[in-house]
Residue, then its C-alpha position, 0 to 999 in steps of 0.5 A: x500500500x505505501x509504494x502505491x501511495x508513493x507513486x501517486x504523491x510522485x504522479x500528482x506532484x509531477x502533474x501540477x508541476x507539467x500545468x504550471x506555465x514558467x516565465x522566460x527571459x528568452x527573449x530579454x536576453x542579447x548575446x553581445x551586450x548582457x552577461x550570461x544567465x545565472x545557473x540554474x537554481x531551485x529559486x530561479x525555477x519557482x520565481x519564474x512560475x505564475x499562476x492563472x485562474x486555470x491553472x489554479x483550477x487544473x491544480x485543484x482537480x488533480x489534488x482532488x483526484x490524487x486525494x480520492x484515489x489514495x482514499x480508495x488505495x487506503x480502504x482497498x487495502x483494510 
Protein backbone atom coordinates (compact mmCIF):
# COMPACT_ATOMS: atom_id res chain seq x y z
CA UNK A 1 0.00 0.00 0.00
CA UNK A 2 2.78 2.72 0.71
CA UNK A 3 4.54 2.33 -2.55
CA UNK A 4 1.08 2.69 -4.25
CA UNK A 5 0.60 5.78 -2.17
CA UNK A 6 4.34 6.94 -3.05
CA UNK A 7 3.74 6.70 -6.61
CA UNK A 8 0.56 8.77 -6.61
CA UNK A 9 2.50 11.69 -4.42
CA UNK A 10 5.04 11.35 -7.11
CA UNK A 11 2.44 11.43 -10.44
CA UNK A 12 0.31 14.08 -8.63
CA UNK A 13 3.48 16.41 -7.97
CA UNK A 14 4.75 15.89 -11.50
CA UNK A 15 1.42 16.67 -12.97
CA UNK A 16 0.86 20.03 -11.17
CA UNK A 17 4.27 20.94 -11.95
CA UNK A 18 3.68 19.93 -16.13
CA UNK A 19 0.29 22.57 -15.86
CA UNK A 20 2.33 25.49 -14.39
CA UNK A 21 3.24 27.96 -17.18
CA UNK A 22 7.01 29.43 -16.37
CA UNK A 23 8.47 32.97 -17.45
CA UNK A 24 11.22 33.23 -19.63
CA UNK A 25 13.94 35.62 -20.04
CA UNK A 26 14.45 34.19 -23.85
CA UNK A 27 13.58 36.96 -25.33
CA UNK A 28 15.21 39.56 -22.98
CA UNK A 29 18.24 38.05 -23.06
CA UNK A 30 21.13 39.83 -26.08
CA UNK A 31 24.07 37.51 -26.53
CA UNK A 32 26.75 40.50 -27.17
CA UNK A 33 25.75 43.16 -24.58
CA UNK A 34 24.49 41.26 -21.15
CA UNK A 35 26.26 38.95 -19.26
CA UNK A 36 25.37 35.19 -19.44
CA UNK A 37 22.27 34.00 -17.32
CA UNK A 38 23.00 32.56 -13.86
CA UNK A 39 22.96 29.00 -13.37
CA UNK A 40 20.05 27.03 -12.75
CA UNK A 41 18.97 27.02 -9.14
CA UNK A 42 15.58 25.67 -7.40
CA UNK A 43 14.94 29.96 -6.51
CA UNK A 44 15.05 30.59 -10.24
CA UNK A 45 12.88 27.71 -11.27
CA UNK A 46 9.90 28.91 -8.59
CA UNK A 47 10.39 32.89 -9.12
CA UNK A 48 9.64 32.04 -12.80
CA UNK A 49 6.41 30.22 -12.07
CA UNK A 50 2.94 32.03 -12.49
CA UNK A 51 -0.47 31.02 -11.58
CA UNK A 52 -3.68 31.65 -13.98
CA UNK A 53 -7.21 31.08 -12.84
CA UNK A 54 -6.98 27.87 -14.81
CA UNK A 55 -4.21 26.95 -13.96
CA UNK A 56 -5.24 27.03 -10.41
CA UNK A 57 -8.25 25.03 -11.35
CA UNK A 58 -6.25 22.04 -13.05
CA UNK A 59 -4.24 22.15 -9.75
CA UNK A 60 -7.25 21.61 -7.56
CA UNK A 61 -8.73 18.72 -9.65
CA UNK A 62 -5.59 16.81 -9.80
CA UNK A 63 -5.06 17.14 -5.65
CA UNK A 64 -8.96 16.45 -5.81
CA UNK A 65 -8.34 13.20 -7.68
CA UNK A 66 -4.86 12.38 -6.09
CA UNK A 67 -6.73 12.79 -2.83
CA UNK A 68 -9.96 10.49 -3.68
CA UNK A 69 -7.56 7.73 -5.15
CA UNK A 70 -5.26 7.39 -2.11
CA UNK A 71 -8.68 7.39 -0.10
CA UNK A 72 -9.84 4.27 -2.42
CA UNK A 73 -5.76 2.58 -2.09
CA UNK A 74 -6.16 3.22 1.98
CA UNK A 75 -9.76 1.45 2.01
CA UNK A 76 -8.87 -1.46 -0.58
CA UNK A 77 -6.00 -2.42 1.30
CA UNK A 78 -8.11 -2.85 5.16
Amino acid sequence: MWWKLLLLAVVAALLIVAVIPFRTRAVKWDVYNEPPPQTWSIAEYLKAMYFTPSTLAVIALILIVAAALAFWIVRASN
